[in-house]
C-alpha positions as CSV (number, residue, x, y, z in Angstrom):
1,X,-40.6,-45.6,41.6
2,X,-44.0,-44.3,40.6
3,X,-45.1,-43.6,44.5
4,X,-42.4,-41.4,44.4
5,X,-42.4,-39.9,40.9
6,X,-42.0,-36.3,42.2
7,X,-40.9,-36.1,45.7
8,X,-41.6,-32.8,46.9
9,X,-38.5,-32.8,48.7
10,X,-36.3,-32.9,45.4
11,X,-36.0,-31.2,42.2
12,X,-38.5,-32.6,39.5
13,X,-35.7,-33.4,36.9
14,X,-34.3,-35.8,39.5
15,X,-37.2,-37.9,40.0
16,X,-39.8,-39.8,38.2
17,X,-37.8,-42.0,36.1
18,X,-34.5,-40.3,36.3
19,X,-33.2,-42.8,38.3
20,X,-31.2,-39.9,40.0
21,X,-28.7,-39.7,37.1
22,X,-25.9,-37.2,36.9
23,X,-27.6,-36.2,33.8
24,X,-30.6,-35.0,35.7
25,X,-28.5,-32.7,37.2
26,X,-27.6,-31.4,34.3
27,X,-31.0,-30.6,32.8
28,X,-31.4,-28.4,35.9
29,X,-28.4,-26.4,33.7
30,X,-31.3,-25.6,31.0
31,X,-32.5,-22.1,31.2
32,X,-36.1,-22.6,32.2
33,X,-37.2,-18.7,31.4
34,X,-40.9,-19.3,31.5
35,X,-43.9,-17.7,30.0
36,X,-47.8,-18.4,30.3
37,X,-46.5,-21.8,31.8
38,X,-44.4,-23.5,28.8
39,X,-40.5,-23.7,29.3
40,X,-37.6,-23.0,27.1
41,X,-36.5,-26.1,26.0
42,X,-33.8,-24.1,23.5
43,X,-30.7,-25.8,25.3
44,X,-32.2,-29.7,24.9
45,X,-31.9,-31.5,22.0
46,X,-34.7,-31.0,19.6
47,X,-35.7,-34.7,19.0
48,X,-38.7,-35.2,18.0
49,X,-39.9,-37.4,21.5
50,X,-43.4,-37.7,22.0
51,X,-44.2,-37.1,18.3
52,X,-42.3,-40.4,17.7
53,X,-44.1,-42.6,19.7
54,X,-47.8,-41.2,19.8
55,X,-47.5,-40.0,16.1
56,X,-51.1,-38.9,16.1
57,X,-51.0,-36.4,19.0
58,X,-52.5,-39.0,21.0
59,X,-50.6,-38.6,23.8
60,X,-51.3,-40.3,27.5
61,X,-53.8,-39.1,30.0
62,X,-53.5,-39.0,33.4
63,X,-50.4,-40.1,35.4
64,X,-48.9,-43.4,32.9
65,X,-45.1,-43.7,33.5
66,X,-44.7,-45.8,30.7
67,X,-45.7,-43.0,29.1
68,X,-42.1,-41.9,28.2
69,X,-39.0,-41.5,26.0
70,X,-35.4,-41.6,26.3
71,X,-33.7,-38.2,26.3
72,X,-30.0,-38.1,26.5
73,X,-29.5,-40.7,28.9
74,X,-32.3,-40.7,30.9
75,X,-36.4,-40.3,30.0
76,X,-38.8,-37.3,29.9
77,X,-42.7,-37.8,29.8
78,X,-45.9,-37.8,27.7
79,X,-48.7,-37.7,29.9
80,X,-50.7,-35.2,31.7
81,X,-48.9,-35.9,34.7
82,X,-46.0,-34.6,33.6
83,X,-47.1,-30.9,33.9
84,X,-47.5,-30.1,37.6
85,X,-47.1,-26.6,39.3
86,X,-43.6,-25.9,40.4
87,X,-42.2,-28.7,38.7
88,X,-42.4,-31.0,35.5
89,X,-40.4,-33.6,33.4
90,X,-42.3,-33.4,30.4
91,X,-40.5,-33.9,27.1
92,X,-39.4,-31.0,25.3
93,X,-42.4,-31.0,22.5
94,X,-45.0,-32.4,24.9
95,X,-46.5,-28.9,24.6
96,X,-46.2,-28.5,20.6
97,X,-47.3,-32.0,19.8
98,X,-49.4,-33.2,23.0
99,X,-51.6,-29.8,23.6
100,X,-50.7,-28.1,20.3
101,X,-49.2,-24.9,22.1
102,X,-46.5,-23.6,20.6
103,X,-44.0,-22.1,23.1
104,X,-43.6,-18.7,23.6
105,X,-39.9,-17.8,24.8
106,X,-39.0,-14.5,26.1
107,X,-35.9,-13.7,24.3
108,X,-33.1,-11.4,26.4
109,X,-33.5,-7.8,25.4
110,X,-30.5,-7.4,22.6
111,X,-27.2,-5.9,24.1
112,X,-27.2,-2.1,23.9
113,X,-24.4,-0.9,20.9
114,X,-22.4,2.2,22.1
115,X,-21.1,4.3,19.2
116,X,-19.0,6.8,18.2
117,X,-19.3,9.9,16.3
118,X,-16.4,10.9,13.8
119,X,-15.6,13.1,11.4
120,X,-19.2,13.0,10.6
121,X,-20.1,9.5,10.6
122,X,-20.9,6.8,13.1
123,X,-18.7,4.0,14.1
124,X,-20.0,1.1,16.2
125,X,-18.4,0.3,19.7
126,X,-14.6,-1.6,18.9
127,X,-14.9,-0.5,15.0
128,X,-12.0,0.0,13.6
129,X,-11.5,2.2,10.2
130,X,-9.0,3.9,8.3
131,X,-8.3,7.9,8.0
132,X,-6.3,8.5,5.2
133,X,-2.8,6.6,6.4
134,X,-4.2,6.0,10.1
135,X,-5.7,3.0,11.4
136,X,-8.3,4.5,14.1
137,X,-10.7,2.6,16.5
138,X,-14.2,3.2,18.6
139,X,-13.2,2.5,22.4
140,X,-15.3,2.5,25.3
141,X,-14.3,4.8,28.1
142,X,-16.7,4.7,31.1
143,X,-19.9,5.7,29.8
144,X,-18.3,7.5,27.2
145,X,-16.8,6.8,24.1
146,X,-14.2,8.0,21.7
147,X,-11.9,7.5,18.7
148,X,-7.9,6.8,18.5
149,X,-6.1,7.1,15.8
150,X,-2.6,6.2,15.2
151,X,-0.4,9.5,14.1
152,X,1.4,9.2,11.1
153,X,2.4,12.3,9.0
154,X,0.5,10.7,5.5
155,X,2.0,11.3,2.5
156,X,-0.9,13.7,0.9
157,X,-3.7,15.7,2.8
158,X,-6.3,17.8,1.5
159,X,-4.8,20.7,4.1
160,X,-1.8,20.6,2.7
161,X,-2.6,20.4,-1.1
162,X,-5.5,23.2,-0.4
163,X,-2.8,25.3,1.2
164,X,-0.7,24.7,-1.8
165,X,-3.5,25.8,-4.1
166,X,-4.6,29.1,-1.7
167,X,-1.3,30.9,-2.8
168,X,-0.4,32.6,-5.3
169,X,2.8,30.0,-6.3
170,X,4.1,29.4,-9.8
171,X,2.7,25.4,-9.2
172,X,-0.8,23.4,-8.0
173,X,-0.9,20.5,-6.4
174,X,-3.5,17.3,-6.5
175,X,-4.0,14.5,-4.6
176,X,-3.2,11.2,-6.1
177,X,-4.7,7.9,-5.2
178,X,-1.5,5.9,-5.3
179,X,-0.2,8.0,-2.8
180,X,-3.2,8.6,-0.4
181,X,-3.3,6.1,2.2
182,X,0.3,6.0,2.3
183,X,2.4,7.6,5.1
184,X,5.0,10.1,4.8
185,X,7.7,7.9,5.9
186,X,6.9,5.1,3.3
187,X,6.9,7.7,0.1
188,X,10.4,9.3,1.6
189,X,12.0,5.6,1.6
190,X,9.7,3.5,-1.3
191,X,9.3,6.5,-3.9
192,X,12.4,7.9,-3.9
193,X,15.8,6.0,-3.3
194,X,19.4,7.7,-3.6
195,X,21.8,7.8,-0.7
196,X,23.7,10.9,0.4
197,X,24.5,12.4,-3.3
198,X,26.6,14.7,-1.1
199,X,29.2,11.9,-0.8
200,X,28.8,9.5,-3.7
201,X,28.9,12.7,-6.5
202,X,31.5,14.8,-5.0
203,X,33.6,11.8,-5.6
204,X,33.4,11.9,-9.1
205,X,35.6,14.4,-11.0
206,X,33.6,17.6,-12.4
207,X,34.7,18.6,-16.3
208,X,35.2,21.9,-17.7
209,X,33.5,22.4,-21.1
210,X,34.9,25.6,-23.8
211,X,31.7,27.5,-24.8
212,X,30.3,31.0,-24.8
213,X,27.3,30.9,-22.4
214,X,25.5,34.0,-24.2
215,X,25.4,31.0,-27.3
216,X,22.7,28.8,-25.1
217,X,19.1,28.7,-26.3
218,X,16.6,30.2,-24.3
219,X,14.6,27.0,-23.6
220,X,15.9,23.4,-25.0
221,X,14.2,20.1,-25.3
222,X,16.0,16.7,-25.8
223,X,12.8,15.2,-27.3
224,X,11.8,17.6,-29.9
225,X,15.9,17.5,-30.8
226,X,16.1,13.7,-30.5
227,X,12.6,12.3,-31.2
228,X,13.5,9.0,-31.6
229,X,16.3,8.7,-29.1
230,X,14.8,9.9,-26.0
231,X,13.0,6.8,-23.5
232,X,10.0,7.5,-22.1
233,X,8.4,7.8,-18.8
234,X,9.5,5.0,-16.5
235,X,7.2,4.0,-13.0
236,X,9.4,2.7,-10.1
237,X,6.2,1.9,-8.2
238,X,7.2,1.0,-4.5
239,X,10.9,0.7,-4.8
240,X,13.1,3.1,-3.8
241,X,15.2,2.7,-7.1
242,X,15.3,6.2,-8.2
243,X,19.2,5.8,-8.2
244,X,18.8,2.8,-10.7
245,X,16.4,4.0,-13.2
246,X,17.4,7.4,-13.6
247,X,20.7,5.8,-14.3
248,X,20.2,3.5,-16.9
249,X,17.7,6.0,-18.3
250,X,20.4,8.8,-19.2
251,X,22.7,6.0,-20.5
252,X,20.1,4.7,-23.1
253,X,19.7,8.5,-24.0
254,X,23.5,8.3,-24.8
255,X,24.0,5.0,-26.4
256,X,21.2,6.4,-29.0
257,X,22.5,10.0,-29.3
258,X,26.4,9.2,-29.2
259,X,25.9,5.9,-31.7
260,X,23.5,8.2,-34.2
261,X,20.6,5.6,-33.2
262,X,23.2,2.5,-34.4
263,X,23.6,1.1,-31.2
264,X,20.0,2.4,-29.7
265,X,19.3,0.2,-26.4
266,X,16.9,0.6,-23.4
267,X,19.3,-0.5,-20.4
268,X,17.8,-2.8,-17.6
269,X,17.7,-0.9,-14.6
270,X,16.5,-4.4,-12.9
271,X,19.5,-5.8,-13.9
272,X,21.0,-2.8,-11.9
273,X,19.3,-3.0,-9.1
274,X,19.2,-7.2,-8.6
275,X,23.2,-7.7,-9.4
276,X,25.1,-4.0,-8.7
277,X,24.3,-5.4,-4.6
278,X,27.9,-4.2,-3.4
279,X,27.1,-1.5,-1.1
280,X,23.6,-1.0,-2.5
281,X,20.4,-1.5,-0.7
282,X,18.5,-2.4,-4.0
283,X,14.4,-1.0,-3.4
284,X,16.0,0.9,0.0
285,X,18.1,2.8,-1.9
286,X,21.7,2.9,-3.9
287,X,24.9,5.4,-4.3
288,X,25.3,6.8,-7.6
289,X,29.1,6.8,-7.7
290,X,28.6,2.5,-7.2
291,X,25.5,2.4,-10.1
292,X,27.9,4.1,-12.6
293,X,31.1,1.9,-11.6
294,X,29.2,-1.4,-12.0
295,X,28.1,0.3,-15.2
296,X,31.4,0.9,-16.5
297,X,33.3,-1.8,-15.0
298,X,30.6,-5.0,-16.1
299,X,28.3,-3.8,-18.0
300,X,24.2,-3.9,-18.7
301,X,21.9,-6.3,-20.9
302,X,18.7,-4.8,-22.3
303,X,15.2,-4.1,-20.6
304,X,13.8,-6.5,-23.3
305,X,16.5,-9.4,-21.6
306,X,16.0,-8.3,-17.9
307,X,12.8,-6.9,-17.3
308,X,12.0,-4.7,-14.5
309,X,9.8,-5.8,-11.6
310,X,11.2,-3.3,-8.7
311,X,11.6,-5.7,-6.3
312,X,14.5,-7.1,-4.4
313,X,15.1,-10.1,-6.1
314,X,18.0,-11.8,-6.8
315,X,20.7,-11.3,-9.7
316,X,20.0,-13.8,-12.4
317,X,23.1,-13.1,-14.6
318,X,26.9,-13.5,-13.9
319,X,29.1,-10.3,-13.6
320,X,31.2,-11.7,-16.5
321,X,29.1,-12.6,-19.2
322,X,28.2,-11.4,-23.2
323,X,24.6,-11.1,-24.4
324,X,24.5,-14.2,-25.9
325,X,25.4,-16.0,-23.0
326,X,22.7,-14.2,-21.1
327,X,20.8,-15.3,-23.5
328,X,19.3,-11.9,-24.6
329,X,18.0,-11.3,-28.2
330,X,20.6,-9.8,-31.6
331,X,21.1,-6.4,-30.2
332,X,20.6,-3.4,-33.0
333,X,24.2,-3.4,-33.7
334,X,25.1,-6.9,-35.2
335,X,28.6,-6.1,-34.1
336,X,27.6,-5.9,-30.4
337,X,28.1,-8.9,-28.3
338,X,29.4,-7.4,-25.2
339,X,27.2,-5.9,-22.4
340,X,26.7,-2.3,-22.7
341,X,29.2,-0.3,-20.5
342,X,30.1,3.4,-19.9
343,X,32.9,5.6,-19.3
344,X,33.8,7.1,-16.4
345,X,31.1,9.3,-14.8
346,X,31.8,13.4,-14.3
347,X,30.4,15.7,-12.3
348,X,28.7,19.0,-13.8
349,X,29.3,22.4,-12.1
350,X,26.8,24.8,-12.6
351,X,23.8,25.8,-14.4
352,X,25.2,26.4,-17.7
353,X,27.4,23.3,-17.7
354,X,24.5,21.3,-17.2
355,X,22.9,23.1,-20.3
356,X,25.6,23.3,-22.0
357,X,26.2,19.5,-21.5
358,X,22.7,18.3,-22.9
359,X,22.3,20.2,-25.5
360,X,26.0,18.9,-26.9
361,X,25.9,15.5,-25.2
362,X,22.1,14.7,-24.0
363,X,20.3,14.3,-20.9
364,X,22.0,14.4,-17.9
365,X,21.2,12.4,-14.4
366,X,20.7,14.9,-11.3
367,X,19.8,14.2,-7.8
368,X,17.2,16.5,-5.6
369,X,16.1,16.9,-1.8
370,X,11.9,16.0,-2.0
371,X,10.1,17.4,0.5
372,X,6.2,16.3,1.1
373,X,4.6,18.8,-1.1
374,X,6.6,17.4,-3.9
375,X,4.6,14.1,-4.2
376,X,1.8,16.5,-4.6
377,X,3.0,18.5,-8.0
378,X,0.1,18.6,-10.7
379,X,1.4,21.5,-12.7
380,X,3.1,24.7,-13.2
381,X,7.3,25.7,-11.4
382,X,7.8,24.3,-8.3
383,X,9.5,25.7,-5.9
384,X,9.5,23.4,-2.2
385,X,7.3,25.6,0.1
386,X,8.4,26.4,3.8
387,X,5.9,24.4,6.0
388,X,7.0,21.1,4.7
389,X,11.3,21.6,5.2
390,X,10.2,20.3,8.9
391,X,9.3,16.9,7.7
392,X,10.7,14.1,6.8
393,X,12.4,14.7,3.1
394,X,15.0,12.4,0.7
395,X,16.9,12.4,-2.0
396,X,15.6,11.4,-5.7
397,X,17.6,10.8,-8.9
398,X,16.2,12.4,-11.9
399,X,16.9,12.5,-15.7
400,X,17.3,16.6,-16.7
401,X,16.1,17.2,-20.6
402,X,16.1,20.4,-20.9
403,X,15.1,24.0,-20.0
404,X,13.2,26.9,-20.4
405,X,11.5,30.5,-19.3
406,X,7.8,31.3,-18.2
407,X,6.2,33.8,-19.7
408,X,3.1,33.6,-18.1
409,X,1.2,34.0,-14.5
410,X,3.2,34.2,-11.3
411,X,6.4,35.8,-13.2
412,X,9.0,37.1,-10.4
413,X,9.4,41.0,-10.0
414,X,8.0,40.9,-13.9
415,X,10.8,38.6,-15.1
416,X,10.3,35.3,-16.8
417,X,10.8,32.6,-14.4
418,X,13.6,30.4,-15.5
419,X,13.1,25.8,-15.1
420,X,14.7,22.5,-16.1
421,X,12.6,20.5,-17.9
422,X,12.9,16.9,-16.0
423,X,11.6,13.6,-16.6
424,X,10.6,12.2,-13.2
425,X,9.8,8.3,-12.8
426,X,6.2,8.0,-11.0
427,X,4.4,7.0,-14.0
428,X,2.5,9.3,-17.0
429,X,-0.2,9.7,-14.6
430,X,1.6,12.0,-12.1
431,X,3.0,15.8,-12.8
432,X,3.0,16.7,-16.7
433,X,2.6,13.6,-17.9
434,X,5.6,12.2,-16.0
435,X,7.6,15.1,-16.2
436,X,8.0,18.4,-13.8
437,X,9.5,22.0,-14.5
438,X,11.4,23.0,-11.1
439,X,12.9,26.7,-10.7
440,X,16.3,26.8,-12.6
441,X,19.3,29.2,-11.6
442,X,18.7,28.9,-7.6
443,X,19.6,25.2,-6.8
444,X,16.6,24.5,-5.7
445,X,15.6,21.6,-3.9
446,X,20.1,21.0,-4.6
447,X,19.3,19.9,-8.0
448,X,22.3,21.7,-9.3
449,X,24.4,20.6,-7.0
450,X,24.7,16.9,-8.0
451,X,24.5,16.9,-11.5
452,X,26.2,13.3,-13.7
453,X,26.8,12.6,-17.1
454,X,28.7,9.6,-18.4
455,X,29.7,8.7,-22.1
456,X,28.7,5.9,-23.9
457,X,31.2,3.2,-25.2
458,X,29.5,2.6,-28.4
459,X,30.7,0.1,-31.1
């Protein structure tokens, strides 16, 4: 086989000692990109081969085809033969170990990265990043290249809260950094929660109260009456259980206020939303005429026993049960051993009703249309503005504490502008320290219209 070691006629990693083996052919694969003479080896495996047999560099002169080394399944070459014009079979570090030349391999020039320019920044070609509540990506088109974004209406936007802020309104808005991100559509259904008020608290029969109007107070406020009795700020997080917690909020207010603090509880407005699931769509939403039947008919266990988690999850108590069955702690009351239930809810008619109601009675439960800009209160009397009644809006169940009259700034045709004082449940962190003042005496936003009270059955 030596005569004909490299037959002109054939490729040079056929011959010589290849035997013509198919794996010949596929060393022909090996890219072979050469430079001052030495070839890429990169593809090959990197041995070592003739630094294991000729240790000392002393590899074989001439033409010596026993000069060699296996190499996948076939043999490559030590010798000086091995490195012919045109073709070779030397081993892959004949060069490196043999001649002491290191290889010099012409790498392909790197791939040119298209970008694209947004919003002041660059984004590399197939990038994909978020804008506010949009998921937006860099896409090649042609030799250009540009940005899409999806289209959601977000929740918050500089525009509109700077808009807000550029009038000369009785409120200011700020962005908040559990809303941004979020889209409109997700705030309307996960932040808010009650289900046509219209139907649910027209059901319920409105009450007629005896009381001179001219006798009402100026501005009222259930906490600085009722320090103790009054709960605090509640957060629903994502869970469109305004319906619950507003709810079970205004019927701890009572069971403290109509009990003279002997029978004070904080209700479980989990236990609401897991087990009152006639009907209800639990973090989707709920009907206040079916929160205040459960209520009534079966009864609550304590925060303390149930605690909330605003998730869907499922009821962990029977319908028919007592609290030590449930196995909830000694309530206040010693004499208490039945869940906490109300009376049958009522329906109040106007705006002195209402005030009438919780300055006698306590807090009351009202429902309210919440358009966009509403997620956005910092401060100050809202009042919804125009450009946002063509979104998407919901109803939200609040607790009502009390009222006033502004003074101050932005008074209307130099009269004092007139509020409820209302304890919303998005946290401390958001509005007045959890609470808002909304315009009082014009149903705004409806939240006269569907106004609930309830009495507590107290032992």
């Amino acid at each position: 086989m030596r005569s004909h070691r490299w037959n002109e006629t054939t490729n040079a990693w056929k011959m010589r000692s290849w035997k013509g083996s198919a794996c010949g052919i596929f060393l022909l694969a090996v890219v072979s990109s050469i430079v001052d003479g030495i070839p890429d080896f990169s593809d090959l495996p990197a041995g070592p081969y003739c630094a294991k047999w000729y240790p000392l560099g002393d590899c074989c002169t001439g033409r010596q085809d026993e000069c060699s080394t296996p190499i996948l399944s076939t043999v490559c070459y030590c010798d000086d033969f091995c490195n012919r014009e045109k073709q070779e079979d030397c081993c892959p570090d004949y060069w490196s170990h043999c001649k002491g030349i290191e290889p010099n391999i012409t790498l392909p020039p790197p791939q040119e990265t298209r970008r694209c320019y947004f919003q002041g920044k660059y984004y590399n070609q197939d990038q994909t990043f978020t804008i506010n509540c949009n998921i937006c990506k860099c896409t090649v088109m042609g030799r250009d290249t540009e940005v899409f974004c999806e289209q959601h209406r977000c929740l918050q936007t500089p525009e509109l809260i700077d808009e807000i802020n550029s009038q000369d309104l009785s409120w200011r808005a700020r962005n908040y950094s559990e809303f941004w991100g979020r889209t409109l559509d997700e705030g309307v259904k996960l932040r808010l929660g009650t289900l046509n008020p219209s139907r649910s608290v027209y059901r319920m029969n409105s009450v007629r109260r005896i009381y001179d109007p001219e006798s009402l107070p100026r501005e009222f406020d259930a906490r600085i009456r009722w320090p103790r009795e009054i709960s605090d700020i509640d957060d629903q997080g994502w869970c469109g259980a305004s319906w619950a917690i507003s709810a079970t909020r205004v019927a701890s207010d009572r069971f403290a206020l109509m009990s003279k603090g002997a029978d004070s509880v904080l209700l479980s407005a989990q236990h609401l939303l897991s087990c009152n699931n006639r009907g209800q769509q639990a973090c989707s939403g709920g009907y206040l005429d079916r929160a205040w039947l459960y209520m009534r008919k079966f009864g609550l266990v304590d925060e303390d026993c149930y605690p909330w988690e605003g998730t869907n999850v499922q009821c962990k108590l029977r319908k028919r049960t007592d609290l030590k069955t449930a196995g909830c702690r000694p309530p206040v009351n010693p004499l208490r051993t039945e869940l906490y239930k109300v009376g049958p809810a009522y329906r109040l008619g106007n705006e002195t009703d209402i005030m009438y109601e919780i300055l006698t009675s306590g807090p009351v439960q009202a429902t309210m249309k919440v358009y966009q800009d509403f997620f956005s209160y910092e401060s100050g009397i809202y009042k919804h503005t125009a450009t946002t009644e063509h979104y998407a809006f919901g109803y939200h169940s609040v607790r009502i504490i009390g009222w006033g009259e502004d003074t101050s700034a932005h008074r209307y045709r130099n009269l004092p502008i007139k509020y409820w004082l209302v304890v919303n449940s998005w946290g401390q962190q958001w509005g007045e320290s959890g609470l808002f003042r909304i315009q009082r005496g014009t149903n705004e936003c409806d939240i006269e219209s569907f106004v609930v009270a309830v009495w507590a059955k107290t032992i």
